[in-house]
Phi, psi and omega in degrees: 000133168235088163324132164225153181238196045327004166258136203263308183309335185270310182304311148332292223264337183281317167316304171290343198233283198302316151229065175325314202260004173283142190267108170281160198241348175175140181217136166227185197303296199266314227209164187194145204230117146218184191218131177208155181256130185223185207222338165277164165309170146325123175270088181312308186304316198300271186341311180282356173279325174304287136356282166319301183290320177250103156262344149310347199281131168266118183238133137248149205236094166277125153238146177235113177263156186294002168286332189102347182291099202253174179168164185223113201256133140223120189178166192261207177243006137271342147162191204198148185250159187227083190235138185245187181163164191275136163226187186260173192315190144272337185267331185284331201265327249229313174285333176276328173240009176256000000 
């Protein structure tokens, strides 16, 4: 997932207090990149809670479930796009590439 602010200060407060325990993968001043495993679909709700809260915040959001169904969210607190698709599995990735 990749968060941007133009406020510094948002980016500050979701590092610390929102996903303190998620391994980020890159932070700057405006924008912050992490990756977290989830047992869930995309938590649609979590993002628009992000939103509510940062409403300058700009998000993209990549996901892969073990089915292979993938997809991509992108959007703001003015509205957001959505494209999904078939990739490949977890038994399809596991049988092609090991």
């Amino acid at each position: 997932m990749t968060l941007t602010s133009p406020v510094e200060s948002d980016i500050t407060q979701i590092a610390h207090t929102t996903i303190p325990y998620i391994d980020i993968r890159q932070r700057g001043k405006k924008g912050i990149r992490f990756e977290y495993l989830t047992a869930l679909k995309p938590n649609h709700e979590w993002r628009m809670m992000l939103l509510d809260k940062y409403p300058l915040c700009w998000i993209k959001h990549n996901w892969v479930l073990e089915d292979g169904t993938s997809g991509i969210w992108i959007g703001n607190k003015q509205g957001h796009s959505t494209i999904e698709w078939k990739d490949v599995s977890l038994e399809e990735e596991h049988e092609f590439f090991n």
